[in-house]
C-alpha positions as CSV (number, residue, x, y, z in Angstrom):
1,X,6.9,7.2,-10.0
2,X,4.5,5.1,-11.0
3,X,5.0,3.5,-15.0
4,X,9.3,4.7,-14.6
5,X,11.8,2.6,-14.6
6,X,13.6,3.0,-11.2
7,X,16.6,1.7,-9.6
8,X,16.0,1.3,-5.5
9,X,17.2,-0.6,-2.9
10,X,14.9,-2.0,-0.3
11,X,15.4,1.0,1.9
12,X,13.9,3.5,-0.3
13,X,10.3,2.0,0.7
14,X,9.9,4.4,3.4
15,X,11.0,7.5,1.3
16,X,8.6,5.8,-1.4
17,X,5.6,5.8,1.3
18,X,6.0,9.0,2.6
19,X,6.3,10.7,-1.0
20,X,2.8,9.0,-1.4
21,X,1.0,10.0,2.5
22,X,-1.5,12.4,2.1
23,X,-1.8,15.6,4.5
24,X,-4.3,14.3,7.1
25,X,-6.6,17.1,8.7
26,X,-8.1,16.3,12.0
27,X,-11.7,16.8,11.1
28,X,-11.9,14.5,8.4
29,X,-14.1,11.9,9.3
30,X,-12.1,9.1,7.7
31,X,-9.2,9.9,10.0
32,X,-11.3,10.0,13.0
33,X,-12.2,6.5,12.1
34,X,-9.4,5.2,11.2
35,X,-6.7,7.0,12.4
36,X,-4.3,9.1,10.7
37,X,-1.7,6.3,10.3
38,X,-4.2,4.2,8.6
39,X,-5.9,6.7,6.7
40,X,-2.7,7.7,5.4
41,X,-0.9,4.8,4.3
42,X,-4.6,3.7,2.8
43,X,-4.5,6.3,0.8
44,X,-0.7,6.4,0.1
45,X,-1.4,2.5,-1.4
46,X,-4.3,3.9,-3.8
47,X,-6.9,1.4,-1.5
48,X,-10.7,2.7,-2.6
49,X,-12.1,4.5,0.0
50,X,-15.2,1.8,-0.4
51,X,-12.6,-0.9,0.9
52,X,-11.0,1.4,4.0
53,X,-13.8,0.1,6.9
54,X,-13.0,-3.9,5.6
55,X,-9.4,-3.4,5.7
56,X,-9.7,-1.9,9.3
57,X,-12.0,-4.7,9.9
58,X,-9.5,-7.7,8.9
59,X,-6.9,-5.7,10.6
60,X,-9.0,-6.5,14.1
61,X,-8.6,-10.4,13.7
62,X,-6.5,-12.7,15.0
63,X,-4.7,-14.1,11.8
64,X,-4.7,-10.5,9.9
65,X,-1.8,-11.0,7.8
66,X,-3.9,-14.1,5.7
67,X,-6.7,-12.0,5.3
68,X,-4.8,-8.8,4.6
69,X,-3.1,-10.7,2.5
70,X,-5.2,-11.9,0.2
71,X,-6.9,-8.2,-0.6
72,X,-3.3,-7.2,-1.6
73,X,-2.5,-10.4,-3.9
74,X,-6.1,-8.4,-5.5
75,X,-4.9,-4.8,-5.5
76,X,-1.3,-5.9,-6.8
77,X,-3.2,-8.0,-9.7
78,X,-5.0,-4.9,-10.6
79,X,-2.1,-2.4,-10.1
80,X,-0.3,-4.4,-12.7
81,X,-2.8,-4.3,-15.4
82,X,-3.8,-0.6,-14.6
83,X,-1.1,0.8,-13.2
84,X,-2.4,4.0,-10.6
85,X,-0.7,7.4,-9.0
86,X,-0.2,5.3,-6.1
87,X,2.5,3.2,-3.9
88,X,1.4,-0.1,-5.1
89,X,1.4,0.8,-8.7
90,X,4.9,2.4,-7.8
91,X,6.1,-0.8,-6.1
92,X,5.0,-3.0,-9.2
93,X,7.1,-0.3,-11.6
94,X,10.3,-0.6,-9.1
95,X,13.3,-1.9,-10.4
96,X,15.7,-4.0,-7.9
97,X,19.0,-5.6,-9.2
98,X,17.9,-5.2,-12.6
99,X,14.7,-7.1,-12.2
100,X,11.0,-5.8,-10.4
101,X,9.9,-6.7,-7.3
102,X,7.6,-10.2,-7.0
103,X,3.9,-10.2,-6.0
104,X,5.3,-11.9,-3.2
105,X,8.3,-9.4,-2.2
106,X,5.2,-6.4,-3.0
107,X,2.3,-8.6,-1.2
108,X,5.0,-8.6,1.8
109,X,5.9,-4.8,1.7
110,X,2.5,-3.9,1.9
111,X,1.1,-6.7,4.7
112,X,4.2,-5.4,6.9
113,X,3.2,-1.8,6.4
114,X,-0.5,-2.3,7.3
115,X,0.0,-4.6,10.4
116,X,3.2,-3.0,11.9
């Protein structure tokens, strides 16, 4: 998906995430860790595994959508000069109404899907 133009309406996001979630196997230590939910939409978003035990970190505080937050404005900034095979570089290609999605609209796909 990622680097195609691509009509979708906001309720394709799932169908977009679980195109990207990887096939978790139990005795991965990453998914022990983290838990398969995590681990999988993690992956799905193209986060480097360096970054997963921070992420799960600011997931643990009290005001986690700020500080998630701000690591996505950084991931959607990259994604958009170096687009990935991942769901933020797909959400950054997207094409809504004839126009993409905002670092906003993407910033608040992926805070929602990593604190809901």
């Amino acid at each position: 998906m990622a680097g195609n133009d691509m009509n979708v309406e906001m309720d394709t996001v799932p169908r977009m995430v679980a195109a990207r979630l990887p096939v978790a196997t139990a005795d991965d230590p990453a998914v022990i860790v983290l838990g398969e939910r995590l681990h999988g939409l993690l992956v799905a978003l193209g986060v480097p595994p360096r970054d997963w035990l921070g992420i799960a970190r600011r997931l643990d505080v009290a005001n986690c959508r700020d500080a998630i937050g701000g690591y996505v404005d950084v991931l959607v900034a990259d994604r958009c000069r170096c687009p990935g095979e991942d769901l933020v570089s797909d959400l950054v290609a997207v094409e809504v109404d004839g126009g993409g999605l905002t670092a906003d609209e993407i910033r608040a796909i992926v805070v929602d899907l990593l604190t809901s």
